[in-house]
C-alpha positions in Angstrom: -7.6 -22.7 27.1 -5.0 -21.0 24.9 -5.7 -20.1 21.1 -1.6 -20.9 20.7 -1.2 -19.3 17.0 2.3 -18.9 15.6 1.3 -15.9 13.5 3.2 -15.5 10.3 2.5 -12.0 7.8 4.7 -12.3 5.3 4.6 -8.9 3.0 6.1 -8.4 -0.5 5.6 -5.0 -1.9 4.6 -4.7 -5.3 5.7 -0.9 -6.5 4.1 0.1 -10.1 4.9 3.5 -11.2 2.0 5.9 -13.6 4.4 7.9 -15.4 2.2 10.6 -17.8 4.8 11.7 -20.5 3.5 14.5 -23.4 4.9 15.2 -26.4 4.2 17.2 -29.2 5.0 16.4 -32.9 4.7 19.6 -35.7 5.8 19.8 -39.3 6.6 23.2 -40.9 4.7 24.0 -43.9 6.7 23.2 -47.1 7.9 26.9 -48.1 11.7 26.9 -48.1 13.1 27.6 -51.3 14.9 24.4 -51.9 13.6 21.6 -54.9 11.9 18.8 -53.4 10.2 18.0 -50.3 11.3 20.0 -46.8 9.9 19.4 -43.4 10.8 19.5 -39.6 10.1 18.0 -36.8 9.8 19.4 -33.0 9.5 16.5 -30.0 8.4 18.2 -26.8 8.5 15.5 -23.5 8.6 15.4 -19.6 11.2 12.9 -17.5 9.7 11.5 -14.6 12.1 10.9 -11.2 12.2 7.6 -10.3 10.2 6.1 -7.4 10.9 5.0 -4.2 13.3 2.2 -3.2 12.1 -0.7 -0.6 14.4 -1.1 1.9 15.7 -4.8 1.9 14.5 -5.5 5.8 10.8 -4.6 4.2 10.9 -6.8 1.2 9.4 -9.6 2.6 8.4 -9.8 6.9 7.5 -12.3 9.6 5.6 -11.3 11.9 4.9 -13.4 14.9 2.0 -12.4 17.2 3.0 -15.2 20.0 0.4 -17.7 21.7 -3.1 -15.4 22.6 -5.3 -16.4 25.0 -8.8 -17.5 24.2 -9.6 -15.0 27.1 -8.6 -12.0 25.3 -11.2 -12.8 22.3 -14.1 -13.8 24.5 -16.4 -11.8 22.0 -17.4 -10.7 18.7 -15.1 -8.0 17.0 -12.7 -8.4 20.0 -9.2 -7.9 19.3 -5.4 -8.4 20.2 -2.9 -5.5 21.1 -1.5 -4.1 17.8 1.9 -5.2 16.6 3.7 -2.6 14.6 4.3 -3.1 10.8 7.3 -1.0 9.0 7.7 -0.4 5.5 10.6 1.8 4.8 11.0 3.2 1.4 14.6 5.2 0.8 15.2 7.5 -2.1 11.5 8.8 -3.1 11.7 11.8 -5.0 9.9 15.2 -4.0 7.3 17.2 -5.8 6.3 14.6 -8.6 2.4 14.4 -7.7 -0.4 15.9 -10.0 -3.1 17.1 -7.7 -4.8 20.0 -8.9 -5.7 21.0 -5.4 -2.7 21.0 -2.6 -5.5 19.3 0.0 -7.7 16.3 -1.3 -11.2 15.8 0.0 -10.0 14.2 3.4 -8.0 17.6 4.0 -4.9 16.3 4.2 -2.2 19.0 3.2 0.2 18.2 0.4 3.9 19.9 0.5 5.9 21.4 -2.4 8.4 18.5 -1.9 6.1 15.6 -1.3 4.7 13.2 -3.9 1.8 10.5 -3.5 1.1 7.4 -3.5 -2.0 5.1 -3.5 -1.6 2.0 -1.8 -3.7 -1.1 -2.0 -3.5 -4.1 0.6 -3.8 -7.4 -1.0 -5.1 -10.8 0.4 -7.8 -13.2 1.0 -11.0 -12.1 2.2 -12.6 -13.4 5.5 -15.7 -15.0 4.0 -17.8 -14.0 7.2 -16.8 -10.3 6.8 -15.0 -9.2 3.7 -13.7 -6.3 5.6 -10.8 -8.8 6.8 -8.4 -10.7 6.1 -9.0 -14.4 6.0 -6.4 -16.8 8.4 -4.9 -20.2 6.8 -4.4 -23.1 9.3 -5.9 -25.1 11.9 -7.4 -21.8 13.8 -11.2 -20.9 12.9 -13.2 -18.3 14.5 -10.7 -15.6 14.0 -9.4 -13.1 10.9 -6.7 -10.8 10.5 -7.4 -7.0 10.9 -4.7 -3.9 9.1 -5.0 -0.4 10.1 -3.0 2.8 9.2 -0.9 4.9 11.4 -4.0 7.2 12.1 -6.4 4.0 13.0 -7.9 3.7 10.2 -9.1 -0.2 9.2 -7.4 -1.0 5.8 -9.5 -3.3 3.6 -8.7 -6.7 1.2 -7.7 -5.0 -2.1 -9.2 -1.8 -1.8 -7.2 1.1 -2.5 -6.7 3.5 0.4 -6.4 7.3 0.7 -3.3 8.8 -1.3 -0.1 8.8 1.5 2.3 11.8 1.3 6.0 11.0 0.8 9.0 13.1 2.0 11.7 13.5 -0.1 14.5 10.5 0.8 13.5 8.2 3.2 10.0 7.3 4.6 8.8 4.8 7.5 5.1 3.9 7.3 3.6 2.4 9.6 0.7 -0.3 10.1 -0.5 -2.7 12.5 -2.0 -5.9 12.6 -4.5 -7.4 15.7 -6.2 -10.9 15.7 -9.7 -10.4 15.7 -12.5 -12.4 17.1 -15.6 -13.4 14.2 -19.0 -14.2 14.8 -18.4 -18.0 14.2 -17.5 -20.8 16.0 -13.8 -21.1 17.3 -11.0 -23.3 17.6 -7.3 -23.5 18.5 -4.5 -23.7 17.1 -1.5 -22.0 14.9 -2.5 -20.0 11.4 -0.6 -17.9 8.8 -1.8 -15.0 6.6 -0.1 -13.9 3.8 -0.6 -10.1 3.1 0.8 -7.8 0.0 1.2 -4.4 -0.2 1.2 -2.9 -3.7 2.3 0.8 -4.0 1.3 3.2 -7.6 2.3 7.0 -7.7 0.5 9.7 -8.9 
């Protein structure tokens, strides 16, 4: 028997930028040798670059996995073949991040000309396992699992690990498997809707 599921992932990035801007306001003491009252004021700031611009072709994505066997999810935490997700962003700027420490505590590296950005996958939980993403349609037994280039599982709405970005363009890469749950199955076609918000240090 065939679990045929037209699989839709629709993605719509949701960019927010932190921008930390200090100033400093100081008034010289009142001694110049004029009547009245003197003063004078100094303004001190920082200009932030921009951040990144989302390609158009990564705006908004469908994804369809094709008709999956039931075979290929005969058990628990089973999964599909991963299918390749691209977000390209164009234009980011270099050297904006803040870290005090050029490696954070996984030991990634940071370059002069890189900045960071957190990113946080958005969507409904599977209520079996809140580790995945929950399927909408006549399909049950199954859920939606998101890792990162390196294999690492990406959670519903938790931030993940700060992401370097070159200066100009940058390609990052997910992918998506169906996988199997621990409940009882049944055929048919299902749709997740996914979001991917980005915020820069």
């Amino acid at each position: 028997m065939n679990v045929f599921s037209h699989i839709v992932l629709l993605f719509a990035t949701i960019m927010s930028v932190n921008a930390i801007a200090s100033g400093t306001i100081g008034k010289k003491s009142d001694n110049w040798d004029v009547d009245g009252l003197n003063g004078a004021i100094v303004a001190n700031g920082m200009l932030v670059s921009s951040p990144c611009v989302l390609s158009d072709d990564s705006l908004e994505q469908e994804l369809d996995l094709g008709a999956i066997s039931q075979k290929e999810l005969e058990k628990t935490d089973d999964v599909t073949v991963p299918v390749a997700i691209h977000i390209v962003m164009d234009d980011c700027p270099g050297g904006v991040h803040q870290l005090n420490d050029k490696q954070d505590m996984r030991r990634n590296l940071w370059l002069a000309d890189q900045s960071v950005a957190s990113m946080t996958i958005m969507g409904d939980e599977e209520p079996s396992d809140p580790r995945f993403f929950r399927l909408k349609g006549t399909t049950s037994g199954y859920s939606l699992r998101i890792e990162d280039a390196g294999g690492e599982q990406l959670m519903p709405s938790v931030a993940e690990h700060p992401i370097a970005l070159s200066q100009g363009r940058n390609d990052l890469v997910f992918k998506a498997q169906l996988r199997r749950n621990d409940q009882p199955v049944s055929t048919g076609e299902w749709t997740a809707v996914i979001r991917v918000g980005m915020e820069y240090d």
